[in-house]
FIFI-812481 format. One record per residue (C-alpha): residue number from 1; x, y, z. Coordinates in pm, 1 decimal. Layout:
BEGIN
(r NUM (X Y Z))
...
***
This chain:
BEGIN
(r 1 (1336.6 -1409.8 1316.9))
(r 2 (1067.1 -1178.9 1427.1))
(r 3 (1300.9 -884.5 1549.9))
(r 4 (1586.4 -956.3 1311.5))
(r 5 (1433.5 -1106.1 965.2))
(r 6 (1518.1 -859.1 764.2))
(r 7 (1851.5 -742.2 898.4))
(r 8 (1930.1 -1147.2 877.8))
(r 9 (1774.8 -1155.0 555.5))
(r 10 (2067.5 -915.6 410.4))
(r 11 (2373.7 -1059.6 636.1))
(r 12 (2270.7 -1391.0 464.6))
(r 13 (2317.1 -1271.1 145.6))
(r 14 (2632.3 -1094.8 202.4))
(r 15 (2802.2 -1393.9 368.2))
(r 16 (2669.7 -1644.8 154.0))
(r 17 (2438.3 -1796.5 396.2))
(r 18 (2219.5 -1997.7 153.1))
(r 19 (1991.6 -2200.1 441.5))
(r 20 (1936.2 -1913.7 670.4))
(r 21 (1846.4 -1672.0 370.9))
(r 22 (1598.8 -1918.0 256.2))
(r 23 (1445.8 -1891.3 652.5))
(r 24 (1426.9 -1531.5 679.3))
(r 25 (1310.3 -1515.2 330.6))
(r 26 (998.6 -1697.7 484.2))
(r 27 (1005.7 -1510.1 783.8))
(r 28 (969.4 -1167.4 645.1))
(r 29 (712.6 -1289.1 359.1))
(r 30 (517.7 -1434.9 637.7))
(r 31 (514.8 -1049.3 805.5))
(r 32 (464.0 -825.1 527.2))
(r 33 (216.8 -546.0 591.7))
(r 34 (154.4 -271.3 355.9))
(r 35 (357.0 -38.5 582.7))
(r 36 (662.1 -241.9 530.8))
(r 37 (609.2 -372.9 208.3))
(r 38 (807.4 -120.1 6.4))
(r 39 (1122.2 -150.4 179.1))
(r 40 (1114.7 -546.6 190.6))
(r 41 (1054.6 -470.8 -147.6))
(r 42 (1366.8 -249.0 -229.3))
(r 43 (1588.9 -490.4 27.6))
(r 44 (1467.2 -794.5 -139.7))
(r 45 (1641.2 -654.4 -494.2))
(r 46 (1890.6 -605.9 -336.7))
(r 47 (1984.1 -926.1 -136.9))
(r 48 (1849.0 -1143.9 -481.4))
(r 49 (1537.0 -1286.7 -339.4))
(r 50 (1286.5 -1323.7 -601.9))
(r 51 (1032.0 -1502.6 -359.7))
(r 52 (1006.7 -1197.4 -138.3))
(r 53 (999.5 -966.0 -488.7))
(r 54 (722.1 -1144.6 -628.4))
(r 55 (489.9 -1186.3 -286.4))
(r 56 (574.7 -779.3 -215.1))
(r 57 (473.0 -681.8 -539.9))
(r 58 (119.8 -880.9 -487.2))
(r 59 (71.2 -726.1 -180.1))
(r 60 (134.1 -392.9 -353.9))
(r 61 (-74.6 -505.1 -633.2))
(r 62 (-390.6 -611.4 -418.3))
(r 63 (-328.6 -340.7 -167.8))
(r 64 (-245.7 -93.8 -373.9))
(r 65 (-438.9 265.0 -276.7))
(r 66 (-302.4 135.1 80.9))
(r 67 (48.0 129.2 -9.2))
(r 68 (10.0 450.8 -206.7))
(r 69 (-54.7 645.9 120.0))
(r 70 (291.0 510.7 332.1))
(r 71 (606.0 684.4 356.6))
(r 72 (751.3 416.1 142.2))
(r 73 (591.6 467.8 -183.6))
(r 74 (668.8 844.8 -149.1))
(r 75 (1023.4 759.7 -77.2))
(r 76 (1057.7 563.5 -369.5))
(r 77 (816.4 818.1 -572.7))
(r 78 (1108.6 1037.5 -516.7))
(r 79 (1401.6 837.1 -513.8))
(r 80 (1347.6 527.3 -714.5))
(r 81 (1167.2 603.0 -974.2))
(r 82 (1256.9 321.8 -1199.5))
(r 83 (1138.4 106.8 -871.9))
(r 84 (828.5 259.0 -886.2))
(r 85 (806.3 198.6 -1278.9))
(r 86 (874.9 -167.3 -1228.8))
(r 87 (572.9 -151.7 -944.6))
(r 88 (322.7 -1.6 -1217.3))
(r 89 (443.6 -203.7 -1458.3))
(r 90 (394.3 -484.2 -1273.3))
(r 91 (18.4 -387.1 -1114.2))
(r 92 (-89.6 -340.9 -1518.7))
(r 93 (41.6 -667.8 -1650.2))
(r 94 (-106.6 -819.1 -1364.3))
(r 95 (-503.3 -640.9 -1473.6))
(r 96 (-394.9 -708.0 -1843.0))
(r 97 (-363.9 -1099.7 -1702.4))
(r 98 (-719.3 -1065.1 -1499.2))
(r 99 (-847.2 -889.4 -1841.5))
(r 100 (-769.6 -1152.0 -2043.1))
(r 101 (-915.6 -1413.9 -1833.6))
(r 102 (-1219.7 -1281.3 -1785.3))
(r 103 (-1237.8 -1207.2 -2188.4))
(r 104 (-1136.7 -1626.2 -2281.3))
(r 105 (-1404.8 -1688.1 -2038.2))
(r 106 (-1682.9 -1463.5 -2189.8))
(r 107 (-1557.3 -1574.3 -2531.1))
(r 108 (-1606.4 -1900.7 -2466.6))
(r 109 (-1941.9 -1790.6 -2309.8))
(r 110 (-2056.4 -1601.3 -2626.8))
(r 111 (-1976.8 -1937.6 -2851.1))
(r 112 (-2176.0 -2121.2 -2629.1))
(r 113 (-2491.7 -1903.0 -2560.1))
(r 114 (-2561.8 -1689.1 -2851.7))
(r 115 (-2752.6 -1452.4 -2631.0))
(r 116 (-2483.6 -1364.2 -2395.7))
(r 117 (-2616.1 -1025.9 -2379.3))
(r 118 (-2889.8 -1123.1 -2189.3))
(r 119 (-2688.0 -1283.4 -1901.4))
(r 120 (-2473.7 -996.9 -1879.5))
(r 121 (-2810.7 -764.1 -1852.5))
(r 122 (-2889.7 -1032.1 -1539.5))
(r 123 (-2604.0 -957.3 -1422.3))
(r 124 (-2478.3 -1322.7 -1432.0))
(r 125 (-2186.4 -1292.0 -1625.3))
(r 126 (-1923.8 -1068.8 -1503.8))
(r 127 (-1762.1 -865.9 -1838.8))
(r 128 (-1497.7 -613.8 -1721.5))
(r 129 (-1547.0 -241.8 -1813.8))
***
């Protein structure tokens, strides 16, 4: 699984291998890097295997000035560009998500404590900028 996870990954799919794609599925989640994390990402479209998607694209997400810098992204900056769209796409719903978050939480914060202001001065409560 080491050596071959990702070349068994796509014979799985092809032949219908349900079991074994669910294994190497595992296997090459369990090995992404930020090196290789653009090409699991474009293989995993293409064998169907939203589990490997959706961990690649956090990796990307939390990793992301990393990734920027590998020969993947500027493959796909060149070549896929709607893959890279989907990428950003995905890295600024995922901040919106964190954004909103951390706004319910100082909301709540400001309808408890009517001098929020001075906790965020403290530096005690964290308000995005």
């Amino acid at each position: 699984m080491e050596r071959y996870g990702i070349h068994l990954l796509a014979l799985s799919h092809v032949y219908m291998v349900t079991q074994l794609k669910q294994r190497c599925s595992k296997g090459v989640v369990q090995r992404l890097t930020t090196e290789n994390v653009v090409d699991v990402l474009q293989l995993a479209r293409l064998c169907d295997a939203p589990d490997v998607c959706l961990r690649s694209m956090r990796l990307i997400h939390s990793q992301f000035k990393t990734v920027e810098q590998t020969e993947g992204w500027k493959f796909i900056q060149e070549h896929d560009p709607f893959l890279e769209l989907d990428i950003l796409q995905f890295i600024d719903d995922a901040e919106s998500v964190n954004l909103l978050i951390c706004f319910e939480n100082t909301a709540s914060l400001f309808f408890l404590v009517p001098s929020i202001t001075h906790f965020v001065q403290l530096g005690l409560v964290f308000v995005p900028r």
